[in-house]
Short mmCIF file of the C-alpha atoms (twelve columns), coordinates in Angstrom:
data_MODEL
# 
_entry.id   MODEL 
# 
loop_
_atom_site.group_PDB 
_atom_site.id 
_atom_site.type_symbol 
_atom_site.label_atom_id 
_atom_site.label_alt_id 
_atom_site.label_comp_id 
_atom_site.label_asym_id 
_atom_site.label_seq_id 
_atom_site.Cartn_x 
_atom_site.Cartn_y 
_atom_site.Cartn_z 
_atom_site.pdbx_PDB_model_num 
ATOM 1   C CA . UNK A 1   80.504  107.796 102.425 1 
ATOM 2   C CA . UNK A 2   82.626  106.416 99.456  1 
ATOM 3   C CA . UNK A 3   84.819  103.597 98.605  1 
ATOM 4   C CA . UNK A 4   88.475  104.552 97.661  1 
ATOM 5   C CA . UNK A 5   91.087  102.738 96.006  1 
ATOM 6   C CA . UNK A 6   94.333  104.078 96.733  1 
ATOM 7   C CA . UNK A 7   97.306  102.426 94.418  1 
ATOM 8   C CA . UNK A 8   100.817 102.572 95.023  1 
ATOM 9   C CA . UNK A 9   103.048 102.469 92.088  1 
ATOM 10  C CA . UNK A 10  106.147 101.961 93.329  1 
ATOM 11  C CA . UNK A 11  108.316 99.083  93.312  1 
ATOM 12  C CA . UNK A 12  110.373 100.249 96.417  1 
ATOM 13  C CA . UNK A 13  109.574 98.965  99.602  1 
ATOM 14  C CA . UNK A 14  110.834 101.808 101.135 1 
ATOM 15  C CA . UNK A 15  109.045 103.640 99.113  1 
ATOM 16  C CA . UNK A 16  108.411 107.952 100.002 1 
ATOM 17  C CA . UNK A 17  105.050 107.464 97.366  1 
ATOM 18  C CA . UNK A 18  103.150 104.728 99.278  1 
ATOM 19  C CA . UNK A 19  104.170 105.993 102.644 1 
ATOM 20  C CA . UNK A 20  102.767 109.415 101.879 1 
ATOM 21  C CA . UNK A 21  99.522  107.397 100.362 1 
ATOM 22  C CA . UNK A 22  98.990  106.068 103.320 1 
ATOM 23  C CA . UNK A 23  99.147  109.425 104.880 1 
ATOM 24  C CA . UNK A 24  96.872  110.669 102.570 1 
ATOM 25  C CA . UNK A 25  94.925  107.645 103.115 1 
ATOM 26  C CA . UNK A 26  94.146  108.409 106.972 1 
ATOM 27  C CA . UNK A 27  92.624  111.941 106.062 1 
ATOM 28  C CA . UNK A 28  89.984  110.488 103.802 1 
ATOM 29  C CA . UNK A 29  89.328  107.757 106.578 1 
ATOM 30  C CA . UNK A 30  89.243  110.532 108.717 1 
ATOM 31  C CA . UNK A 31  86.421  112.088 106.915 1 
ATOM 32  C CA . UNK A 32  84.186  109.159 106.790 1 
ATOM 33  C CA . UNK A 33  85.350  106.983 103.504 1 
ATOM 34  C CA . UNK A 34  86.663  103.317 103.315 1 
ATOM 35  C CA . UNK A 35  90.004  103.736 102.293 1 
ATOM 36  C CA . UNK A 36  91.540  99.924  100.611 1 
ATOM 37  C CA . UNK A 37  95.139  100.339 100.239 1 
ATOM 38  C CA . UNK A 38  96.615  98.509  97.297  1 
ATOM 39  C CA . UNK A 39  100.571 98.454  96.877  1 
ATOM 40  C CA . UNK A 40  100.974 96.914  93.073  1 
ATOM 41  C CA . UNK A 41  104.689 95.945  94.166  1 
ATOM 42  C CA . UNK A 42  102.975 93.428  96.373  1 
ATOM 43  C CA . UNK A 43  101.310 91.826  93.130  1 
ATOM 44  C CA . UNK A 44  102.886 88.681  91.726  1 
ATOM 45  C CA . UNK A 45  105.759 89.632  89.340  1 
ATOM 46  C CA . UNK A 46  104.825 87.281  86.965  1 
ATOM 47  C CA . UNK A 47  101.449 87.952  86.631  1 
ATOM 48  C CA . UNK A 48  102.270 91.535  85.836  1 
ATOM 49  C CA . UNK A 49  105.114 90.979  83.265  1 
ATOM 50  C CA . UNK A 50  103.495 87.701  81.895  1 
ATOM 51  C CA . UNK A 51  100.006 89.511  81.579  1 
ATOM 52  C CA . UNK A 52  97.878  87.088  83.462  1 
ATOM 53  C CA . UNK A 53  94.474  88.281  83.398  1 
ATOM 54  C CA . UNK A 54  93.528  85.083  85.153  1 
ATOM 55  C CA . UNK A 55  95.817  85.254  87.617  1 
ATOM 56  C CA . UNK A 56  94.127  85.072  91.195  1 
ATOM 57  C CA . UNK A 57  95.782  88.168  92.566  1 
ATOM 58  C CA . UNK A 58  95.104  90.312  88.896  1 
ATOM 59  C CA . UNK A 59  91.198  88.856  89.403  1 
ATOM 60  C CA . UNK A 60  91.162  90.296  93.494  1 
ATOM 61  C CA . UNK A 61  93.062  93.446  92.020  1 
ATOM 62  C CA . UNK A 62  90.311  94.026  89.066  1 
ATOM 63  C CA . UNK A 63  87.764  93.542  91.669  1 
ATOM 64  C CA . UNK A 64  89.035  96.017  93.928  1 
ATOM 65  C CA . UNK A 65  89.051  98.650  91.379  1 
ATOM 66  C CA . UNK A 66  84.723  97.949  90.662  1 
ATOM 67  C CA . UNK A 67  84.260  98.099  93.908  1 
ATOM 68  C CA . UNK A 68  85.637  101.639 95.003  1 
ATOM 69  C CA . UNK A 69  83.728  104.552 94.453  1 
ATOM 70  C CA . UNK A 70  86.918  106.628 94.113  1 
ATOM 71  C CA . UNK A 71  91.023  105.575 93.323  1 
ATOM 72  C CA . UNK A 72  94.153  107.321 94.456  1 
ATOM 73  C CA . UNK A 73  96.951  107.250 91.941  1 
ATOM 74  C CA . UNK A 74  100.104 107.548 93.271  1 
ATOM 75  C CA . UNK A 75  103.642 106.717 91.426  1 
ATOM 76  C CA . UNK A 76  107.153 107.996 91.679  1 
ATOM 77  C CA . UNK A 77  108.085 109.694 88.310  1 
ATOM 78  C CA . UNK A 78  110.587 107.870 85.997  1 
ATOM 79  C CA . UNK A 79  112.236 109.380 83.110  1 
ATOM 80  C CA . UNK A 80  109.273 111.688 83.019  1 
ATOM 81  C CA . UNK A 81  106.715 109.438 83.297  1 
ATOM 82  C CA . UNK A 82  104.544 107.204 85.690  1 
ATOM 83  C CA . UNK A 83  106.216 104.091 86.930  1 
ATOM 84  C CA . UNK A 84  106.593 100.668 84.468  1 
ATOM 85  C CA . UNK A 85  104.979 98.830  87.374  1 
ATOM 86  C CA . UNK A 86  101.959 101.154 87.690  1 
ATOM 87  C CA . UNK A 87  101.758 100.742 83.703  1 
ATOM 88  C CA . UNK A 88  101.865 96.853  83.747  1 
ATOM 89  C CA . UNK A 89  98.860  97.163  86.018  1 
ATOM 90  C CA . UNK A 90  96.675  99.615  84.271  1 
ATOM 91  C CA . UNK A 91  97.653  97.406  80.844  1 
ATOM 92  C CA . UNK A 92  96.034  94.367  82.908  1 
ATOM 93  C CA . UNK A 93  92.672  96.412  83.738  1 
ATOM 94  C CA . UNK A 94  89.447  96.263  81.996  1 
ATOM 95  C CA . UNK A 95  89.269  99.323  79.191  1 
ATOM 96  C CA . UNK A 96  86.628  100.702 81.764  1 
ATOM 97  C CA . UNK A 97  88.212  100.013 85.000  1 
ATOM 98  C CA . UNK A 98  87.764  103.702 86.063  1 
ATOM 99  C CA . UNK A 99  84.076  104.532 84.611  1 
ATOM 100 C CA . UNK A 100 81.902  106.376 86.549  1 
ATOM 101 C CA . UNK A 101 84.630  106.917 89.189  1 
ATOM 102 C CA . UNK A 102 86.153  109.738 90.315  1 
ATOM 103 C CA . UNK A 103 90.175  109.981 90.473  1 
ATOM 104 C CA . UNK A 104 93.262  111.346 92.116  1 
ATOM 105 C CA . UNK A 105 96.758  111.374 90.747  1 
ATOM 106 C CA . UNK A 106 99.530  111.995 92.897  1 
ATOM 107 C CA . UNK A 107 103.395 111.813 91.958  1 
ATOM 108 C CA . UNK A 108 106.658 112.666 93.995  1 
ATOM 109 C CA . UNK A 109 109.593 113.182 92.094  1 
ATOM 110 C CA . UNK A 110 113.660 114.427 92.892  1 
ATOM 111 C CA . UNK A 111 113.355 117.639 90.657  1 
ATOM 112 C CA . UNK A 112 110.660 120.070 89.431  1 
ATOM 113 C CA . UNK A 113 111.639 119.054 86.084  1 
ATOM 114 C CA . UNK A 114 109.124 115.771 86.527  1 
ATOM 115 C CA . UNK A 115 106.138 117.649 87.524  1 
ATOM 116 C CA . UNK A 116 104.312 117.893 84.165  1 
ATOM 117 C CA . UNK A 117 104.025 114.112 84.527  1 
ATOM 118 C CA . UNK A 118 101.051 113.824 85.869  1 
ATOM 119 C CA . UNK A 119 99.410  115.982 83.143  1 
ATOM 120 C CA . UNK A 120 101.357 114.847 80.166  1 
ATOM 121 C CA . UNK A 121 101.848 111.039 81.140  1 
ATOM 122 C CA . UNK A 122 99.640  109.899 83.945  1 
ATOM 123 C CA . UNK A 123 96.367  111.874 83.356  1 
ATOM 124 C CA . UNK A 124 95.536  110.497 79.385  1 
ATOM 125 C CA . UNK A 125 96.014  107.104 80.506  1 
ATOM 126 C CA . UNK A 126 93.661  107.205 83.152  1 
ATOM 127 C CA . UNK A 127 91.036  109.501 81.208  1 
ATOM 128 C CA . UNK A 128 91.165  106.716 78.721  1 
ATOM 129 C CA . UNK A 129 89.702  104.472 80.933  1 
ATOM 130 C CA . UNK A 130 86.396  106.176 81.495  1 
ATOM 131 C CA . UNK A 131 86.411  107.803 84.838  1 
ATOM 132 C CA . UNK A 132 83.665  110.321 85.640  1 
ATOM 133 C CA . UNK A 133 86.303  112.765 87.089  1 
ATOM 134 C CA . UNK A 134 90.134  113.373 87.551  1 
ATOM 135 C CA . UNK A 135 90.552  116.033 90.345  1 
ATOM 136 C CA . UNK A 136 93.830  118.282 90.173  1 
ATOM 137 C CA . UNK A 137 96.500  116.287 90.620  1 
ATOM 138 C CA . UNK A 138 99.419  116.986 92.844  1 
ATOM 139 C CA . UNK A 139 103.830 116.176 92.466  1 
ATOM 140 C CA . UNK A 140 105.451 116.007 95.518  1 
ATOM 141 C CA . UNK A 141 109.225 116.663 95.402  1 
ATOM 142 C CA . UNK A 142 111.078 114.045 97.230  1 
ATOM 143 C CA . UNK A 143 113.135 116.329 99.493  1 
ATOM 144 C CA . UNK A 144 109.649 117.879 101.130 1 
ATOM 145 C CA . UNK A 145 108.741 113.882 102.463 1 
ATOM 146 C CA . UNK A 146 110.622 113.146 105.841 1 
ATOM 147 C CA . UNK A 147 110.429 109.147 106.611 1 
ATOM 148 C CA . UNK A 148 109.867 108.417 110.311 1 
ATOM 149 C CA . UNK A 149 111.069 105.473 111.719 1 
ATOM 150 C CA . UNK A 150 107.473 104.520 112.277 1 
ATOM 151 C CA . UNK A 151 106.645 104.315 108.770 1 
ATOM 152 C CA . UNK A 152 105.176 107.589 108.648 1 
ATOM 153 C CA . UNK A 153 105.661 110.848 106.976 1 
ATOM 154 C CA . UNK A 154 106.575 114.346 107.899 1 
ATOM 155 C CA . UNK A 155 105.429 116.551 104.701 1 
ATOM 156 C CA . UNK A 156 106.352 119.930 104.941 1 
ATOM 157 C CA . UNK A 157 104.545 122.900 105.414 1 
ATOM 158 C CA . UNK A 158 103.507 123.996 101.976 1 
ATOM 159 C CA . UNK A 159 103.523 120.714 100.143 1 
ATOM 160 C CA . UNK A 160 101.336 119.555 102.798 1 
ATOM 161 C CA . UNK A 161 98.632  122.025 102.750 1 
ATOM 162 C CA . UNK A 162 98.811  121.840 98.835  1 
ATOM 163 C CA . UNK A 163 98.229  118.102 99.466  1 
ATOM 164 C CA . UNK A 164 95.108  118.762 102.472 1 
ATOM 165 C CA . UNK A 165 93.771  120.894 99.663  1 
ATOM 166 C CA . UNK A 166 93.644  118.730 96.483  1 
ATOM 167 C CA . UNK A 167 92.702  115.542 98.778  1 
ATOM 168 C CA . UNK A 168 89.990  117.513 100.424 1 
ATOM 169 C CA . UNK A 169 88.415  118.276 96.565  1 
ATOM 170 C CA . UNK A 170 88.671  114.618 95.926  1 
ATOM 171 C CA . UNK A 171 86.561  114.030 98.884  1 
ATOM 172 C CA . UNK A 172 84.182  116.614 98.168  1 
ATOM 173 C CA . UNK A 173 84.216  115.415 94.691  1 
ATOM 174 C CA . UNK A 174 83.017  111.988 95.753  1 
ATOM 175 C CA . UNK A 175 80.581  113.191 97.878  1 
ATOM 176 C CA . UNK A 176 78.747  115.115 95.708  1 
ATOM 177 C CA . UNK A 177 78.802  112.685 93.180  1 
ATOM 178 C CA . UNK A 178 77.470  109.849 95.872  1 
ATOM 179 C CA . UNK A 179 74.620  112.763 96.931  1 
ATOM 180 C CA . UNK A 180 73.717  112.921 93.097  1 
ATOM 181 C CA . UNK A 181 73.892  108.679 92.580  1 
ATOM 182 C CA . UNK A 182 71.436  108.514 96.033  1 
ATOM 183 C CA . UNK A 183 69.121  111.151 94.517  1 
ATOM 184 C CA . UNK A 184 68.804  110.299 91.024  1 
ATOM 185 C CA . UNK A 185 69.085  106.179 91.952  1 
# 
């Protein structure tokens, strides 16, 4: 099926955003897609804050981003906004680093009072990169994400069918749009 990016934003290694990524991540393997997980806490520090275009690791993350068909966005929200490390990443990305690809942001937050973020903070930046599509997004509160021990998440009830629901679109988004490439191509 597709290609998907799916970015992590936050700079905590412990972090409730990639952990439920990679949740997220295992339902769109699960339905047939190559899921390429990318944790921007795991880029070079100085590449980000230096802006290093050339570094090697900005060059292998750039690439990553042409190659998938589709990219997960997900970042913890910050003074009502996307995370400063998800931001010196997208600053580091081609103009066009999203055309012609099909998106999904995600946030997860500690209070309700963050959940226009995606719409008000996260969504124009990525629009203004050219994508073909940004699905519905979804915020996650903090307190509905339960870490196991094992590294994995517990989500609960309603948050998590919310989730099934907006990833399943994506998926369905980027399959129709890889049915219309194959046809028209």
């Amino acid at each position: 099926m597709a290609t998907i990016l799916s970015v992590s934003g936050s700079p905590s290694a412990t972090s409730r955003t990639a952990r439920l990524l990679r949740h997220l991540d295992e339902r769109l393997a699960s339905q047939g897609h190559e899921v390429i997980p990318l944790d921007v806490r795991t880029l070079p520090p100085e590449a980000l804050l230096h802006a290093d275009f050339a570094h090697p690791a900005i060059v292998e993350a750039t690439a990553l981003f042409g190659r998938a068909d589709g990219v997960v966005i997900g970042t913890p929200v910050y003074k009502a906004a996307y995370s400063g490390l998800l931001k010196s990443l997208l600053d580091l990305l081609p103009q066009y680093a999203l055309k012609d690809k099909t998106v999904l942001p995600l946030a997860t937050g500690g209070t309700t009072s963050h959940v226009l973020a995606i719409d008000y903070a996260l969504r124009p930046v990525l629009a203004s990169m050219g994508p073909a599509h940004i699905t519905p997004g979804w915020f996650v509160l903090d307190r509905h994400i339960e870490l196991r021990p094992d590294g994995g998440v517990i989500v609960e009830q309603a948050p998590r069918e919310a989730l099934e629901q907006v990833t399943d679109q994506f998926s369905r988004a980027l399959g129709g749009r890889t049915t219309v490439l194959a046809a028209t191509g």
